[in-house]
C-alpha positions, 0 to 999 in steps of 0.5 A, a space after each residue: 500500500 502506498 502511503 503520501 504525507 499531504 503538505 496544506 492548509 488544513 483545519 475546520 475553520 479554514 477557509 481556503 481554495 487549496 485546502 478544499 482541494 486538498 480535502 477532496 484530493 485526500 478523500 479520492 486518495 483514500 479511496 484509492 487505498 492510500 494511506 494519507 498523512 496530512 501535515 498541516 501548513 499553517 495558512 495565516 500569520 507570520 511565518 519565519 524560517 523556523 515556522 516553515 522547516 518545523 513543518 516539513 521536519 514533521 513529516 513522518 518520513 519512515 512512514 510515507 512513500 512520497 511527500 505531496 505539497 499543495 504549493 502557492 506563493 503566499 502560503 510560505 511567505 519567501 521561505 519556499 527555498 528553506 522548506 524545499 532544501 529541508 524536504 529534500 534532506 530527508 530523501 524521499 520523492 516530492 511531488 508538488 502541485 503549483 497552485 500558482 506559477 510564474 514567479 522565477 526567482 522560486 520556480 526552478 528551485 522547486 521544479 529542482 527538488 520535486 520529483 513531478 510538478 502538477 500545473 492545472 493547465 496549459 497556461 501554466 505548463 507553458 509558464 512553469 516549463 520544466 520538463 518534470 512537469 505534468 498537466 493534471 485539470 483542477 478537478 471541479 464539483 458539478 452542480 445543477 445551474 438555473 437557467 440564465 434568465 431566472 438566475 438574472 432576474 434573481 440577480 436584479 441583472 437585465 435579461 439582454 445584459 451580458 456578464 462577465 463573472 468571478 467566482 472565487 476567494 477574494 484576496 489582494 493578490 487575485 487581480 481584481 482591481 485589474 478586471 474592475 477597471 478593464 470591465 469600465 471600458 466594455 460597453 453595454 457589459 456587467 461585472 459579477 464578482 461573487 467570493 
């Protein structure tokens, strides 16, 4: 039986897109008759270099076959190189799923240390270039969907208006302010954000 150590944001109260991912990643896993470590990686607060290499020395090692790190920028605030230079040390395979790619001071470090790197699409294949890296689609829940017209008289939305939509956590880093002006110059179009 194979067993992985899950590196994420982890905890009842947490609200967080890679968490949720990593819930459902962990129960398909198990599905699968594969035995799940989950290591919690802290999601909010201040992090140092100590905070960071506790968590990847507390890994259970002698217990799991591979590590799997749920990765994204913010998650490790700069110390993306102290937690990867420690999971190597302990010599197992990493694999490690890019949430987010495009920052080159951090990429080839990782894509260095990891044994796979997972993106979710082609555009960040062709960011994060490395040739250990494999496209595995981000995996989404189906849900029943109302027709357009009801769900935009629900809205208080014009039947004829089209709409561009956001759906997602709201964060700083996540361009809003970006799609909020460019939307400013499409005419006879609204803007949906919903988080």
């Amino acid at each position: 039986m194979v067993s992985i150590a899950l590196v994420t944001p982890w905890g009842k109260n947490i609200r967080c897109g890679i968490k949720t991912y990593c819930e459902k990643l962990a129960h398909a896993l198990a599905q699968q008759g594969v035995d799940v470590y989950i290591v919690r990686l802290p999601r909010f607060g201040f992090k140092s270099a100590a905070i960071i290499r506790d968590v990847a020395e507390r890994i259970p090692y002698k217990d799991v076959d591979l590590v799997h790190v749920s990765h994204e920028y913010g998650l490790y605030q700069n110390f993306d190189k102290t937690f990867f230079l420690t999971l190597k040390a302990a010599g197992k395979p990493i694999v490690t799923t890019m949430h987010a790619v495009g920052k080159w001071d951090v990429d080839p470090g990782i894509a260095a240390v990891s044994s796979k790197v997972i993106v979710h699409n082609q555009f960040c294949r062709r960011r994060f270039h490395f040739p250990n890296t494999a496209i595995i689609p981000h995996g989404a829940e189906l849900v029943d969907v109302p027709d357009t017209k009801v769900a935009k008289k629900t809205l208080g939305i014009a039947t004829g208006v089209p709409v561009v939509g956001y759906l997602g956590f709201i964060s700083s880093y996540k361009g809003l302010e970006t799609l909020i002006k460019a939307m400013v110059k499409v005419e006879k179009a609204g803007l949906l954000i919903a988080g």
